[in-house]
C-alpha positions as CSV (number, residue, x, y, z in Angstrom):
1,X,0.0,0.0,0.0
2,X,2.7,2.6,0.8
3,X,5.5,3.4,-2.4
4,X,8.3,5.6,-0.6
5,X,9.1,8.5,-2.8
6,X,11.5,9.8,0.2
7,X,12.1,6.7,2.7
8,X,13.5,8.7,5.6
9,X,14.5,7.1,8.3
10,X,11.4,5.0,9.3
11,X,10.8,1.0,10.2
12,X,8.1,-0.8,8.7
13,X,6.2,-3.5,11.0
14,X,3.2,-6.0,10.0
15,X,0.7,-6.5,12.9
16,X,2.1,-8.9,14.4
17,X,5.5,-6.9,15.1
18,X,3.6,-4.1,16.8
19,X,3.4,-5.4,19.9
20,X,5.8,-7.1,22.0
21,X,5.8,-10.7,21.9
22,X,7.0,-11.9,25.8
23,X,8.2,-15.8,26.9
24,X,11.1,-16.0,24.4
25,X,14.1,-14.3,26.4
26,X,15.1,-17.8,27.6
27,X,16.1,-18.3,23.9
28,X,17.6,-14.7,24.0
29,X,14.6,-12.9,21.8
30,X,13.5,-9.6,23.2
31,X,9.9,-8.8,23.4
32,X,10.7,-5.9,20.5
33,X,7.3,-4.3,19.2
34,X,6.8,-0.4,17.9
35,X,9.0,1.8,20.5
36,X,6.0,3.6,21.4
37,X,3.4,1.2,22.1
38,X,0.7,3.5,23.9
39,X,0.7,5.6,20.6
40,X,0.0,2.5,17.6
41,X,-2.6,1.4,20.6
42,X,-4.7,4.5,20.1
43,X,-4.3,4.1,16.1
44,X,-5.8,0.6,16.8
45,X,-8.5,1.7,18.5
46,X,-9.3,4.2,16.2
47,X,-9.1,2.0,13.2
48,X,-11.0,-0.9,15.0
49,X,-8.3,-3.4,14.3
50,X,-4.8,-4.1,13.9
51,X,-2.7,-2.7,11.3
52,X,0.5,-2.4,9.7
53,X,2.3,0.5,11.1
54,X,5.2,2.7,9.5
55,X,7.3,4.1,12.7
56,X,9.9,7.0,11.6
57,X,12.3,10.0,12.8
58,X,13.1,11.4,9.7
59,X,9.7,12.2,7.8
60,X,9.4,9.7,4.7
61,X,7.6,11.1,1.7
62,X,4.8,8.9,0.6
63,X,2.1,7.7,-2.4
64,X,-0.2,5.5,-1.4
65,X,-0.6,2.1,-4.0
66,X,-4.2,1.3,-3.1
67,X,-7.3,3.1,-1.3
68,X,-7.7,2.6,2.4
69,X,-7.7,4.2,5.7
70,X,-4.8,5.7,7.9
71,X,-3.9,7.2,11.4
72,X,-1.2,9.1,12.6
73,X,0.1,9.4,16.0
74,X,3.2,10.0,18.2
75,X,5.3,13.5,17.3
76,X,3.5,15.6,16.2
77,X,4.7,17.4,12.9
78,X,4.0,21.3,11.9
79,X,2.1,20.3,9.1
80,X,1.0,17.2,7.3
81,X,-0.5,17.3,3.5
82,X,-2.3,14.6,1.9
83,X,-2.6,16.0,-1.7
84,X,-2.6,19.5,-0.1
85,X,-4.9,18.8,2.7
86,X,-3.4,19.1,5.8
87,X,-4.4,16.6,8.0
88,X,-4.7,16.4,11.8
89,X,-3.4,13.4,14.2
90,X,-5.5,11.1,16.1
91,X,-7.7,11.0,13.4
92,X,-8.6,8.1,10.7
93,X,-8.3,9.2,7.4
94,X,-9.2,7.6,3.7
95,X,-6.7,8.3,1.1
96,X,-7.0,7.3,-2.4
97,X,-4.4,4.9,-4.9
98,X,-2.2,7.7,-6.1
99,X,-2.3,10.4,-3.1
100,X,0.9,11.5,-1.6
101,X,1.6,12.0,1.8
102,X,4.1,15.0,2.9
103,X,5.3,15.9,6.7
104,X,7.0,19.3,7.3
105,X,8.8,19.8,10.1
106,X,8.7,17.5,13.4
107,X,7.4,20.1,16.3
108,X,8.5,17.7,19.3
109,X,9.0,14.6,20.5
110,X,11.0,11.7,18.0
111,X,9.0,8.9,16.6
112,X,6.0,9.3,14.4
113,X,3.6,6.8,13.3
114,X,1.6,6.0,10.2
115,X,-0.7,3.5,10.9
116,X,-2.9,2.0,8.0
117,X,-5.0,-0.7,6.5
118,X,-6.3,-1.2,2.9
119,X,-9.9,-1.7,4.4
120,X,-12.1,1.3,4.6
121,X,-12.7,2.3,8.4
122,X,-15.4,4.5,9.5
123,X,-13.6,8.0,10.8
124,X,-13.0,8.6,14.4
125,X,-11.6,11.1,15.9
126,X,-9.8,11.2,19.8
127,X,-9.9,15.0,20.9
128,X,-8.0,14.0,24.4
129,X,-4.7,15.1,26.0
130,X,-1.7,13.3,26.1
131,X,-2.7,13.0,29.2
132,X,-5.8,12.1,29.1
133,X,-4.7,9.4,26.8
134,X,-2.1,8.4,29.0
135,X,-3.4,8.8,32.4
136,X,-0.7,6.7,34.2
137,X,2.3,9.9,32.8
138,X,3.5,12.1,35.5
139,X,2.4,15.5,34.7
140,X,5.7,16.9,34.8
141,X,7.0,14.6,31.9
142,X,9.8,13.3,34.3
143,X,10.9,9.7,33.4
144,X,10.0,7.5,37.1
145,X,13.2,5.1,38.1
146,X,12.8,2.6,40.8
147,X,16.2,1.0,41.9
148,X,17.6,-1.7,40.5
149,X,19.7,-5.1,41.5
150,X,23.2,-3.3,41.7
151,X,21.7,0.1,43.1
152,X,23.6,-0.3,46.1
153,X,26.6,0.1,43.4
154,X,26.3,3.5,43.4
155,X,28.4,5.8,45.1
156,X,26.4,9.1,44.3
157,X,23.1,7.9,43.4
158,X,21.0,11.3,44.0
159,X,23.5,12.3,40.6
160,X,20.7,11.0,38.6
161,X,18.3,13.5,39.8
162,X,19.9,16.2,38.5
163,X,18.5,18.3,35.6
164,X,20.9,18.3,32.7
165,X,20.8,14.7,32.2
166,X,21.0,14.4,28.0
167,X,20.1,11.7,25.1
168,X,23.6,11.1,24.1
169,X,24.8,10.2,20.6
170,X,24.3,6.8,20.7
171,X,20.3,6.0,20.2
172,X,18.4,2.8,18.9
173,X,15.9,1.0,19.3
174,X,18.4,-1.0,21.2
175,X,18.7,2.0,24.1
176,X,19.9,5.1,24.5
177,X,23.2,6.6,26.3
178,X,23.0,9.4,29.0
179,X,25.5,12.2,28.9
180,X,26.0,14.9,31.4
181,X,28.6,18.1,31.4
182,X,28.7,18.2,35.4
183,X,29.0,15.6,38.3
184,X,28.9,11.9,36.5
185,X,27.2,9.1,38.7
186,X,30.2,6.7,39.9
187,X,30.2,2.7,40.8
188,X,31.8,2.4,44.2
189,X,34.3,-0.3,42.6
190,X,35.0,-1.4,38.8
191,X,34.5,-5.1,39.9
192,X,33.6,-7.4,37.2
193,X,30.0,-9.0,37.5
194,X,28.1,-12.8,36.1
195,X,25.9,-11.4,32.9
196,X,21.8,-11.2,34.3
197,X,18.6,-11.1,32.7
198,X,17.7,-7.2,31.9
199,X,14.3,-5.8,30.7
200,X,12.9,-2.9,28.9
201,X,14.0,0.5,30.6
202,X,17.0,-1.5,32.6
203,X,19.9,1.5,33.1
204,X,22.7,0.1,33.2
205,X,25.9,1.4,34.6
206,X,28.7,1.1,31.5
207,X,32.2,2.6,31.3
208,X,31.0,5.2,29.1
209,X,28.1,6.2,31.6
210,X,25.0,4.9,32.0
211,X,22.9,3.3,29.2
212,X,19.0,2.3,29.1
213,X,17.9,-0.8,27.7
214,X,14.8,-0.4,25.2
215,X,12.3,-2.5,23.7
216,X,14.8,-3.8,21.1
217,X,17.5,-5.0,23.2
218,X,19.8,-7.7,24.4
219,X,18.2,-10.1,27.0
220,X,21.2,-10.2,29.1
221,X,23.6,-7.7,30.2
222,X,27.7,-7.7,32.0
223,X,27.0,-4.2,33.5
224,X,25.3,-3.0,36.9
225,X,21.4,-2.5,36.2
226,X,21.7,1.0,38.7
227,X,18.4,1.6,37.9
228,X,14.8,1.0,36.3
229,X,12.2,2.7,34.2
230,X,8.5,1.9,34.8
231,X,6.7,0.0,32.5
232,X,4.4,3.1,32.1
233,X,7.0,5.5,31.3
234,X,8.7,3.4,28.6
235,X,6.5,4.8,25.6
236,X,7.6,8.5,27.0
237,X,11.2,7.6,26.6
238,X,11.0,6.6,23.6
239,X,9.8,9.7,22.6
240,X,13.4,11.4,23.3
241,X,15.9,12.6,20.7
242,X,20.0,12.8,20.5
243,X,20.6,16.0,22.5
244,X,16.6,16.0,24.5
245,X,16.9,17.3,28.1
246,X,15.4,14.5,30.4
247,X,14.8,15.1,34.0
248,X,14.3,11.6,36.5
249,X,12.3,10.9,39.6
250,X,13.4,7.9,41.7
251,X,10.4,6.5,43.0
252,X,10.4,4.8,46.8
């Protein structure tokens, strides 16, 4: 259905890559799935079904092959054009075999998604909030720790409350690094430690600083796990760029 005149930089799933896929990590197979799960969700709903979904950073420029219906969620761009109309997210829309589908500009946030069937859907519309969508977010848009296995690690472990934590340069749908210009955290010793199983949002403590698993990663990590994300604030990360600000709240 989709014919990329621009590909960007975008990942293309079937429906049943959308969501994680859990019980395999004994075999060493992550759960993987769409890095923002609680936005292809809300497509689904709207859409009444499961669909493929195009997830990208870089804005792909698109004809569609065949009629059908689509949704867009996630970062929202400045403008979106379908044939000239601009079009809104978090609504279904029906596009025609030959349309072609622009994006201007990303206004925040990192991942986009396209989500689409060749079946014609009846249009919905969801008018809510991100946080009325995602009731469980902390108002503040601070990414909630709880301490991990090797916490005790640490030898400055309030360091990670501090507010010019950064997205460093090295981002995937593997994880993403954690850069900071003033105090670093530190391990209390550089002793070597028997791999363990890790899990989405695992921080792990690395030579190079510290580094948080995502939905795409390894099943078993060498490093301290100092720290890790809630389950509900996993679609938020992944909704951080190379150089985004990101402030923590260590939960009790």
């Amino acid at each position: 259905m989709l014919k990329f005149i621009k590909k960007g930089m975008s990942n293309l799933y079937q429906p049943d890559e959308c969501l994680p896929v859990y019980g395999e990590q004994h075999r060493g197979l992550s759960p993987k799935g769409v890095m923002d799960q609680g936005a292809y969700n809300e497509a689904c709903v709207l859409l009444g079904m499961k669909a493929r979904c195009l997830e990208f950073s870089l804005a792909p420029e698109i004809e569609f092959s065949e009629a059908g219906s689509i949704v867009l969620t996630g970062a929202p761009h400045q403008s979106v054009l379908l044939d000239g109309e601009a079009l809104s997210f978090h609504k279904v829309y029906h596009v025609k075999s030959g349309q072609v589908l622009r994006f201007s500009q990303r206004l925040r946030g990192f991942r986009t998604y396209l989500t689409y069937t060749n079946k014609i859907t009846e249009c919905a519309f969801d008018p809510s909030s991100y946080l009325e969508r995602n009731p469980q977010a902390d108002a503040q848009a601070y990414i909630r720790l709880m301490k991990g296995p090797e916490f005790a690690k640490l030898a400055n472990p309030k360091v990670i409350l501090d507010r010019d934590w950064q997205v460093g340069s090295q981002l995937s749908p593997m994880g993403m690094s954690l850069t900071k210009w003033a105090k670093k955290l530190k391990l209390k010793d550089q002793q070597n430690m028997i791999s363990s199983a890790v899990a989405d949002g695992t921080m792990q403590m690395t030579p190079s600083g510290p580094f948080i698993l995502l939905r795409h990663r390894q099943t078993i990590g060498g490093y301290p796990r100092i720290f890790n994300v809630i389950s509900a604030d996993i679609d938020l990360l992944a909704q951080f760029g190379p150089r985004d600000f990101i402030r923590f709240k260590l939960l009790d």
